[in-house]
Structures are given as structure tokens and as C-alpha cells.
Steps between C-alpha positions, in 0.01 A plus 500: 500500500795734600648451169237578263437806680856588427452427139188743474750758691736445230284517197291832634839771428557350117132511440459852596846603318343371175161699580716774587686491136186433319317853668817677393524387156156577448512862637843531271298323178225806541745803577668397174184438300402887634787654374481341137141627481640862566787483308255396230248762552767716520382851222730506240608840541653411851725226348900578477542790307878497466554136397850425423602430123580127444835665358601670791345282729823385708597851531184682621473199745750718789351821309155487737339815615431542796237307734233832485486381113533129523139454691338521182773360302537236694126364489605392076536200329505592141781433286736800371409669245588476155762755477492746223709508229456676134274184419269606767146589336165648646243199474231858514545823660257723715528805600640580826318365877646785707700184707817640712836331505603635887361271806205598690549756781856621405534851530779701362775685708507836561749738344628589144758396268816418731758829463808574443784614711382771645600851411512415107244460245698289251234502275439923429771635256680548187670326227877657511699443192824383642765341192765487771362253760239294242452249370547309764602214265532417117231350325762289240688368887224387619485117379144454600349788347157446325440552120156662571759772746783552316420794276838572400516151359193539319628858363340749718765874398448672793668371821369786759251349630752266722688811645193637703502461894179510715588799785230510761413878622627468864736255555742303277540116386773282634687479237515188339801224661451119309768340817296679701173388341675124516575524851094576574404211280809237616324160643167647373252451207373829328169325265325792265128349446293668227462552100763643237507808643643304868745310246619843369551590884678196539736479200579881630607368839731188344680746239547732822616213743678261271804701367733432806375180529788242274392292207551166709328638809187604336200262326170547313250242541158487308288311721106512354341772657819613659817601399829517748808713486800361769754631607693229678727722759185693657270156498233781359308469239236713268195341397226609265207272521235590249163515612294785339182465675654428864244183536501207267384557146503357124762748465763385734733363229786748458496484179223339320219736636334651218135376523153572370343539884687527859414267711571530881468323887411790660533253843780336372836676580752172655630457124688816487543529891611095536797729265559806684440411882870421585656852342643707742378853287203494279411741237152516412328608188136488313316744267576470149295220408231588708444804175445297261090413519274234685654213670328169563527340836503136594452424866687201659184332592327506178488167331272599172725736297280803594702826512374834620577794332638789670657865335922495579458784784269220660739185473781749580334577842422099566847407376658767743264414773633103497859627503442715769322266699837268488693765549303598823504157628862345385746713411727548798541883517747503782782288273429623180416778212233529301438801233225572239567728228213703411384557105740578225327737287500481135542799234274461185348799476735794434236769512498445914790683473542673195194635428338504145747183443429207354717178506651329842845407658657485187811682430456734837883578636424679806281438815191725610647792705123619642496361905098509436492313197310223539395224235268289381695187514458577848173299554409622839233230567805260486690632740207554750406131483863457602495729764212393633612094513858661635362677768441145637865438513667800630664352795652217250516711117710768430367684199768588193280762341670569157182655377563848472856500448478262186211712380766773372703263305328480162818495330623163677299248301628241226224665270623294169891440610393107640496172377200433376347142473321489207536675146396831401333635203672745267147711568575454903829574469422856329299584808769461785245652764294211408685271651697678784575331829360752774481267751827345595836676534824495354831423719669620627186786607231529716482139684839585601357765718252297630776274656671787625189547670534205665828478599414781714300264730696200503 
């Protein structure tokens, strides 16, 4: 009798371990079953609007933002998008929903457009023709110089334009030093981000650092979207990566990139960031292609094809607004730099400042002498939609603004002294106007300025 009732003692603590597994794995069975309901239910607009590209996946994996950001993001399960390329097609477009690209409830910071040294207003002045201390470098010793830059190559007579130096009103620049300039960017990265005009910027800063830099110590590298000069003995290198819209686009090949429609992520910017997040001094740029009519935008969580339709000011604004949103969130202020330049303005019409003109850039020798002078290829809507998106930033974002300045300098343009890509037409040919280059600028020129400008800061 005494044993059996020490069986029953020993049989009653496995029996009520197995009920007690079987309660828990039922309670476990229906939390799990809950949460695949609401991840199923979930709205489609809530779903991960920054989904890496199956390209860059492995990089963007340690490129997270932070946890604010990832609730939402984190709730996904769809697969990557199909990145764009120039292949990339709208299945239909509509016209724009009005839909926002920054996360709920973030609210700019106060302030303006981070300064300058204080006491000095690099950016009020006027263009001093100085044949003693300019150029600052020769276009034919410069081995990387661009074709579409090199004026003298392509002919241009005149060879003024390179002897004029930017004087601010009040103050005066530190004059130029490249060891000096090497010693700032030794150990470090220096990565211009933007369109041709950035690439003109950085081909500017190469032909100014590379000189004292020897033919064995010193390397060009053509990488895709970016391109990498070395120079062994600092460990420093300058980068242009092109990316013309700041987020991902069907434009983002550097070279290939003339297409019937733009197509952009407007929530997608870890392709071009997965790029530029480890350079120790960024320089930003965006406007150009934002001028040139309607872009079509393709949201990361639309599987059909359908594209909304937005005017460039618009996408400028959403593309800016991503960009600033990393920036607010990832870019480590306190151990790095980061600079956008504001617009380049353009010359093509010559009766802004010759009145009763007709005609553009073409064949002008001297800049515009009038401080209140003030063009049209200034688009001022531009440069408020950048203001307004910088104002975000200005504890992080120093602001180059090389607006005004470059305004005056309607005689430093390639106008027809370029290589041009395709054949012209006796009848084009005739009319030289007609196919002036008022956009971009011959070296050595104006971009050198602008990265005298930011040598001041370094």
C-alpha cells in the first residue's frame, strides 16, 4: 500500500510539468497567430518606406537610422525594391497625392543657414583682376582636366577670365596654401556629391591639390558612381560621387543619363548615402536638374508601376527633405564637415545686363561690375526651397553660397570652346550663341573660388 502511494507521488510533478508546457505553448501558439493577423492587416502606406536596394543591401545593413524611424520600418516584410536604373519605366502615372517624405511629428530646428566666421561676409564683394597671383594653376598641368572645362583646349582667345579674384568688402580670403590644404585633408576623405556642375567643383579642387603631389604618389580611380583621386603620403583622398537628384533615380548612371522621363525614390536615399556616410567632409549639391520640367516619382512601396507626377520645384523639396532627414539623424556633426553649395546661376539672356541685347554668354570677356545686378538665372524659388530644407540643418550644414558672387561672371563660361559629344550642323555652327555653354565653367575660373571658399572653413 505504501508503495503505490509513492508511485502516485511520483507520477503527480511529470504530469503537471506536461500540463504546464501544453498551457504555455498554447498561450505562445495565439500571441504569434495575433501578431501575423496585424502584420497582415497592416495599411500599406505604413509599410517600410526606405527599403534597402537588393544591390546595396550588405552595406545599408550597419547604415540603420535611428530607432525613432525603425518603429515603422521595422513592422515590414516586403522585399526591396526593384532599384531603378535607365530601364526603369512608369507602368501609368497620376498626378501627384500630396504624400510627405519626412516622419510624422519631426519638427525642424530653429535657426538659419550655419555662418561663417564671424566678422566677415565671405560672400559680399568684387571680382579683382589680379594677373600676378592667378591662376592658381594651368589648365594644360592639370592631367585630369575635363574636355567639357578646358576652354583653352577647345580654342577659347581670351584667357582673362582665369585672372579674376573674388575680394569680399570687409575682410580678406586666406590666401590659398595646397600643403596647407593637404595637411587639413591628411587621414581624411573630402567626397563632392552632386551633378556636373559638383564635378566641375571637384576637378577644380584636384588640379588645385594635385600639383605637389608626385606621379607615383597620386591615383585616379573610376569607380561607377564615384570617382577617387589618392594621394598616397596624406592617406586623403577626393571623391566625386555623382548623384544629381540626391535620392535614388533612373538617372544615377554617371554617364548614361539622358532619358525620356526622370524617375525618382523620393524615400529612398541609402544608395547614394551607403556611398558617402564614411567621408570625413561632404560637399553637397542639387538644383540644376530640378529646371528642367515635371518629374515622375516612384515610391518604394509601390508594387504596380504607378508614378505620380510632380513639377521639379516639388521633387526638389521631397528630394531635399529625405537628405535632410539623414543628415539630421546620421551624420555625426561633432567629427565631421558637411557643406552645400547654393545655385550656380546661368547667363543666357544678355539683355539682363545689357539692355536692348540680344544673344547670351557668348563671347562676353569681362564680368558684371553693378553690386545690384541681379539675374535671371538666379531662380529665387530654388534657392528658397533650399533654404527652407537647410534651415533644418544649421547646427550640422554650413552653407557655401556662391550665388551672388558667380552671378557677375558671365564671361567665365565654355560658351562654344568645349568638347562637344555629338556633331554639329554647318547651319548650328553659323549661330555660335545657339549652342553656347552658360551653365558650366571653364578652369581654371569661378569653381576655383568656390574652393577657396571652403578652405576658409576647414
Amino acid at each position: 500500500m505504501m508503495q503505490k502511494c509513492h508511485r502516485k507521488k511520483g507520477h503527480f510533478p511529470l504530469m503537471a510539468l506536461v500540463l504546464f508546457v501544453c498551457i504555455i505553448f498554447s498561450i505562445l501558439y495565439k500571441e504569434i497567430t495575433t501578431i501575423q493577423r496585424i502584420r497582415q492587416s497592416q495599411p500599406q502606406n505604413e509599410v517600410n518606406d526606405d527599403q534597402p536596394q537588393s544591390s546595396d543591401f550588405q552595406l545599408q545593413q550597419e547604415f540603420l537610422p535611428r530607432p525613432t524611424v525603425l518603429l515603422n520600418r521595422s513592422l515590414s516584410s516586403r522585399a526591396p525594391p526593384v532599384p531603378l536604373d535607365k530601364s526603369s519605366a512608369c507602368s501609368s502615372t497620376v498626378e501627384y497625392s500630396g504624400r510627405r517624405v519626412l516622419p510624422a511629428g519631426r519638427t525642424p530646428e530653429p535657426g538659419g543657414w550655419r555662418g561663417q566666421p564671424q566678422g566677415c561676409d565671405f560672400f559680399s564683394g568684387e571680382w579683382v583682376f589680379d594677373n600676378a597671383s592667378r591662376p592658381l594653376y594651368n589648365e594644360s598641368d592639370c592631367p585630369y582636366m575635363s574636355d567639357q572645362l578646358a576652354c583653352l583646349k577647345h580654342g577659347r582667345p581670351d584667357v582673362d577670365y582665369q585672372y579674376w579674384r573674388w575680394q569680399p568688402l570687409n575682410c580678406n580670403l586666406k590666401r590659398w596654401n595646397v600643403t596647407e590644404m593637404w595637411e587639413k585633408l591628411r587621414g581624411k576623405r573630402l567626397m563632392f556629391v552632386g551633378d556636373s556642375l559638383t564635378r566641375g567643383q571637384w576637378i577644380s579642387m584636384v588640379c588645385l591639390l594635385q600639383s605637389i603631389i608626385p606621379a607615383d604618389k597620386k591615383s585616379m580611380t573610376p569607380q561607377a558612381q564615384l570617382t577617387t583621386f589618392t594621394a598616397q603620403d596624406y592617406n586623403a583622398t577626393v571623391e566625386f560621387l555623382w548623384a544629381p537628384l540626391l535620392v535614388e533615380s533612373n538617372s544615377d548612371d554617371p554617364v548614361d543619363h539622358t532619358l525620356p522621363e526622370r524617375i525618382l525614390r523620393p524615400d529612398s536615399i541609402l544608395r547614394h548615402a551607403s556611398q558617402w556616410k564614411d567621408a570625413d567632409i561632404l560637399v553637397f549639391n542639387s538644383y540644376l536638374w530640378w529646371r528642367q520640367g515635371p518629374v515622375k516619382l516612384l515610391w518604394s512601396n509601390e508594387d504596380s508601376g504607378v508614378c505620380e507626377e510632380i513639377d521639379g520645384l516639388g521633387g526638389m523639396e521631397l528630394a531635399m527633405e529625405a537628405w535632410a532627414d539623414w543628415m539630421a539623424s546620421d551624420f555625426d556633426a561633432l567629427n565631421k564637415q558637411a557643406f552645400f553649395v547654393t545655385m550656380s546661376p546661368t547667363h543666357f539672356l544678355k539683355e539682363e545686363w545689357e539692355p536692348g541685347s540680344e544673344g547670351n554668354c557668348y563671347n562676353e570677356r569681362q564680368p558684371i561690375s553693378s553690386e545690384r545686378y541681379l539675374g535671371n538665372g538666379i531662380h529665387l524659388p530654388t534657392m528658397q526651397i533650399a533654404e527652407k530644407v537647410l534651415r533644418r540643418l544649421s547646427s550640422k550644414v554650413s552653407v557655401l553660397n556662391i550665388t551672388r558672387l558667380s552671378d557677375y561672371r558671365k564671361d567665365g563660361h565654355p560658351t562654344i570652346y568645349r568638347k562637344f559629344w555629338e556633331m554639329l550642323s554647318p547651319e548650328t555652327l553659323s549661330k555660335p550663341a545657339s549652342y553656347s555653354d552658360c551653365i558650366h565653367w571653364c578652369l581654371p575660373g569661378v569653381p576655383d573660388v568656390w574652393n577657396e571658399l571652403l578652405f576658409q572653413y576647414l
